[in-house]
N, C-alpha and C positions, 0 to 999 in steps of 0.2 A: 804795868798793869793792863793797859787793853791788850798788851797781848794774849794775858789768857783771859779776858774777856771773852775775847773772839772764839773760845772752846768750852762753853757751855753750854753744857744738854750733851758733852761728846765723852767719848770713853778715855778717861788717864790713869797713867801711873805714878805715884808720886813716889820717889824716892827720899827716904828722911836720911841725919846726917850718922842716926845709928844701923844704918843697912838696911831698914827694913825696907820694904814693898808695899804698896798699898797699891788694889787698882779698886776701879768704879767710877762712876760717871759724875762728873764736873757739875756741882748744883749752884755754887754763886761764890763770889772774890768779894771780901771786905778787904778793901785796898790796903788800911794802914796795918792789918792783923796779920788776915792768913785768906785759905780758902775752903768751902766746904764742898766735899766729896757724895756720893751717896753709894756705897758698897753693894753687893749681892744677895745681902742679907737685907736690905731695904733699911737701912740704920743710915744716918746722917753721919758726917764724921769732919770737926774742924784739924785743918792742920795748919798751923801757926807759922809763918814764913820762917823766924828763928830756927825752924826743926827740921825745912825742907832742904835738903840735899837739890834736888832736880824734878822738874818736871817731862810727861813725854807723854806723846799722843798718836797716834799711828805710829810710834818706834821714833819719832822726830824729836828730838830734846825744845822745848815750848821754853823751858826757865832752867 
């Protein structure tokens, strides 16, 4: 987890384990859950570690 602590406030992409893509900027990690996102559209968005695929940040895989 601190590892992506350390990318908060920064731009990611999260990949989940059904393909999809998400990007948006990195708003805070609830350690035992998931993390929340904040998209382009200004909308919050949690994504629950069980559903994450990968994380990446400048293109660098983060999780």
């Amino acid at each position: 987890m601190p590892n992506l602590m350390r990318h908060i406030g920064q731009p990611v992409e999260i990949r989940t384990r059904d393909g999809r893509v998400h990007r948006g900027i990195m708003d805070g990690v609830d350690p035992p859950r998931g993390v929340f996102i904040r998209d382009g559209f200004g909308r919050r968005r949690f994504f629950a570690f069980v559903f994450v695929f990968a994380f990446f940040s400048r293109g660098r895989r983060i999780f």
